[in-house]
C-alpha positions in Angstrom: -18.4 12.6 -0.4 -17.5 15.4 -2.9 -16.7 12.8 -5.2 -18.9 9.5 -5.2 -18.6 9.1 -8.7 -14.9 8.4 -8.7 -14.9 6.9 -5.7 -17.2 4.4 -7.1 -15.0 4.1 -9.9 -12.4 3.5 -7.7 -13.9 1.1 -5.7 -15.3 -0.8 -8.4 -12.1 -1.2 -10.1 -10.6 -2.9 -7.0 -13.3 -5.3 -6.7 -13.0 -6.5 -9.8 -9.8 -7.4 -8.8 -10.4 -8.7 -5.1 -11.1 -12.0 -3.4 -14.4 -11.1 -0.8 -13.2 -13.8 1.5 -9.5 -13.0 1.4 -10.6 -9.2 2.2 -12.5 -10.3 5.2 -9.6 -11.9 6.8 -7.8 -8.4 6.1 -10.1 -6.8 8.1 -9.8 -9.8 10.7 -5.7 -9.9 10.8 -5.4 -6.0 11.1 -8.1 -5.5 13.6 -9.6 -2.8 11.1 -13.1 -1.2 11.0 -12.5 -1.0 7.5 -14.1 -3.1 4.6 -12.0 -4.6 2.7 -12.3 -6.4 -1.5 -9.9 -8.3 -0.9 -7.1 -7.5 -3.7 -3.4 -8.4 -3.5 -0.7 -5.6 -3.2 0.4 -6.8 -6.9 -2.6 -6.2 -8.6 -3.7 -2.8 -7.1 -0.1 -1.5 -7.8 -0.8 -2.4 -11.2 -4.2 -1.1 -11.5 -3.8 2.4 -10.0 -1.0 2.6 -12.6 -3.2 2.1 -15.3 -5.1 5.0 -14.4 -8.7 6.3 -13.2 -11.0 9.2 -15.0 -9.7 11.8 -12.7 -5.9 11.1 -13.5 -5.3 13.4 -16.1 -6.7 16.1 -13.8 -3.8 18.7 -13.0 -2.4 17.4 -10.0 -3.9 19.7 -7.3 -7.1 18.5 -8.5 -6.4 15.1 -8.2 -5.0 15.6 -4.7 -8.0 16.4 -3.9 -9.8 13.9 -5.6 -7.7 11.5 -3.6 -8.0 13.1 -0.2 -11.9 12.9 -0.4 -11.6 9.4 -1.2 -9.1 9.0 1.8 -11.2 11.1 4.1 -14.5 9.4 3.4 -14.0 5.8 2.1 -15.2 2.5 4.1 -12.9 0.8 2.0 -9.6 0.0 3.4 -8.6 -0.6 -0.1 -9.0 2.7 -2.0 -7.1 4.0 1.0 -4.4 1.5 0.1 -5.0 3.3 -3.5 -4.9 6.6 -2.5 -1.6 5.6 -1.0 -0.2 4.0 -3.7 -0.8 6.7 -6.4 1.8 8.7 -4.4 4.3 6.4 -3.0 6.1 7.0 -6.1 5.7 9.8 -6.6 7.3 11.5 -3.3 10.1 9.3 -3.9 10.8 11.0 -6.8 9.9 15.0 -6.8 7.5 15.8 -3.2 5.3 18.7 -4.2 4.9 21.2 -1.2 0.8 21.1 -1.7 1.0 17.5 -0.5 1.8 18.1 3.5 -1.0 20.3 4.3 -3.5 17.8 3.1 -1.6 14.4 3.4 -1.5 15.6 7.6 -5.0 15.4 7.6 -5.0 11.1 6.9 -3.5 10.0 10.3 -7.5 10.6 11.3 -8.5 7.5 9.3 -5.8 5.6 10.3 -6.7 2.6 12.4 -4.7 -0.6 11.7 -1.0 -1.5 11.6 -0.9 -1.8 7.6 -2.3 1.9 6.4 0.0 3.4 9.3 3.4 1.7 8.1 2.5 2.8 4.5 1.3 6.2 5.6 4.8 6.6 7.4 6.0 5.8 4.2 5.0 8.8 2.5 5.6 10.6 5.6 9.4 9.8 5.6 9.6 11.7 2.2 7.5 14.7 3.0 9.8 15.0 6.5 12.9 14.5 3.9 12.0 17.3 2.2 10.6 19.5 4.7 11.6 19.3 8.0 11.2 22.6 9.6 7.6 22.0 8.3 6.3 18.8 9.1 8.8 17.4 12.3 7.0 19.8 14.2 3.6 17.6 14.2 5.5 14.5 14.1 6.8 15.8 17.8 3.3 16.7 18.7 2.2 13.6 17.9 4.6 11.5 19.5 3.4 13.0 22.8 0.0 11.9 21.7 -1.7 9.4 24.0 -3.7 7.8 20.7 -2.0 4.6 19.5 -1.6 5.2 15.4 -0.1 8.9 15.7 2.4 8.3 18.2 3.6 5.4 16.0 3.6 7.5 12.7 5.6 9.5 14.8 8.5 7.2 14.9 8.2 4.9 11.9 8.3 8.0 9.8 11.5 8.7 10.7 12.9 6.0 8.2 12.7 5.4 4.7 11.2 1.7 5.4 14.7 -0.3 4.9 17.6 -0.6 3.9 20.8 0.9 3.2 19.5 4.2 2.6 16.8 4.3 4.9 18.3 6.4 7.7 18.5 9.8 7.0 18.6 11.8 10.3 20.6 11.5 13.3 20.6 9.6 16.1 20.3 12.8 18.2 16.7 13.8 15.8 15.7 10.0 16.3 16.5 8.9 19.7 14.0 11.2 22.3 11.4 10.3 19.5 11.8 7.2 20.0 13.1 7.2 23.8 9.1 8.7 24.7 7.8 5.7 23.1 10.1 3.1 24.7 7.6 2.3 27.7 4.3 2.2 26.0 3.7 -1.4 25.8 0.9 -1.3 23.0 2.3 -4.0 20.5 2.0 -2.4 17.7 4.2 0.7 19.2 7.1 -2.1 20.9 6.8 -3.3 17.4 8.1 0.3 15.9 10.4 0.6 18.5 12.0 -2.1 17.6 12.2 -1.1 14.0 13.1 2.0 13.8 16.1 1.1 16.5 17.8 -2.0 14.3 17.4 0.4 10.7 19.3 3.3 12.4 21.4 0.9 14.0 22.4 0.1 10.4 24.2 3.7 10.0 24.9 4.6 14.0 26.0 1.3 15.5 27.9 2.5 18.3 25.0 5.1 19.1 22.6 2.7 19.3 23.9 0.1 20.9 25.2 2.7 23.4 21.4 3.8 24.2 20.5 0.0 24.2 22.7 -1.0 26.6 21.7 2.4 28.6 17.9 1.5 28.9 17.8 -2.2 28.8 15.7 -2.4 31.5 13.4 -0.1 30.2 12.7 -1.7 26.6 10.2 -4.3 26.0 12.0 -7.9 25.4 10.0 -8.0 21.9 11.6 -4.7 20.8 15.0 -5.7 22.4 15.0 -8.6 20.1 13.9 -6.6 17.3 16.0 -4.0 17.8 19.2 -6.2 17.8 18.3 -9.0 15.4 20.8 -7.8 12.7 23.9 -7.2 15.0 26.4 -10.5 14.8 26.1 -13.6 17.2 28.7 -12.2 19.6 27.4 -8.2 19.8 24.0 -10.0 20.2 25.2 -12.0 23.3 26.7 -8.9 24.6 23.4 -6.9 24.4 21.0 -10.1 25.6 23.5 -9.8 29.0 23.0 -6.4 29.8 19.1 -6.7 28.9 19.6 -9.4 32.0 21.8 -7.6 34.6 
């Protein structure tokens, strides 16, 4: 790594903050290559706010301090760190030098948990810059590999929420639509998702394309997909899941 020394930093930080057994089980419950310390989502929000060495750098130095550390850790948690130093961040102000290197991450990705809070980030830099970054979100949705084709899809939504859909249905729907038969868990999982949060804004859409391709969806994203719909609209979708 170009930078060891403040990955060590990094890393030693963390530790001092992690629980060895509780980081093994992370490693266990996310089916991750990854070591983990062990550290609750609490305490490393905290810590990366205090600050590293590096974090007075100007900012295109510390992305790439950041991206090294991404690129090359063993440690899911400095991932987590990396991550973390810019969730707020691209909420607030997304700096155009942050797509061509954030792209790069989906490599390391390899367990539910970085993905969803990779999409995370990914939701802004789409926000801001469509016309740059959908484009590889559409090539990786046709992507055979489990982790991009999810990113694919969950970035299309700001996580939750009232304000968490901001594209159409027509942008989110043959996304979503090439994903609908791939029976991988963690994908029927993301179906599901990203169908009930734009349900939230497109009801009639949606449940349109539900009861269109009932047959199609798996029963665990059907459930998902519908869970926030009233006790009678959910009746009416479980039927035509059944014709």
């Amino acid at each position: 790594m170009k930078f060891a020394r403040y990955h060590d930093e990094v890393l030693h930080a963390l530790q001092a903050l992690g629980d060895p057994t509780f980081g093994r089980h992370m490693a266990k419950d996310r089916g991750s290559s990854l070591n983990y310390v062990g550290i609750r989502v609490p305490a490393l929000r905290r810590r990366v706010r205090e600050g590293f060495s590096f974090s007075d750098l100007d900012p295109a130095s510390v992305l790439a301090v950041w991206d090294d550390l991404w690129m090359g850790s063993e440690w899911g948690d400095v991932l987590f760190a990396a991550e973390e130093y810019y969730r707020p961040r691209v909420r607030k102000q997304v700096d155009p030098a942050y797509w061509p290197v954030m792209k790069r991450w989906i490599a390391r990705v390899d367990n539910w948990c970085h993905s969803d809070v990779l999409s995370g980030t990914y939701s802004r830099l789409l926000e801001a810059d469509p016309a740059t970054v959908m484009p590889v979100l559409e090539r990786w949705n046709e992507d055979e590999a489990l982790w991009p084709r999810r990113v694919s899809i969950v970035s299309l939504i700001h996580y939750s929420g009232k304000n968490a859909v901001f594209l159409s249905p027509e942008q989110v729907l043959p996304m979503v639509d090439r994903c609908v038969e791939d029976r991988r868990q963690p994908m029927q999982k993301a179906v599901g998702w990203v169908l009930r949060e734009v349900w939230r804004a497109y009801p009639e859409e949606i449940q349109a394309y539900l009861g269109s391709n009932a047959a199609r969806i798996a029963p665990s994203a059907f459930t998902r997909a519908i869970e926030r719909m009233d006790a009678a609209t959910r009746r009416e979708m479980r039927a035509r899941q059944l014709q």
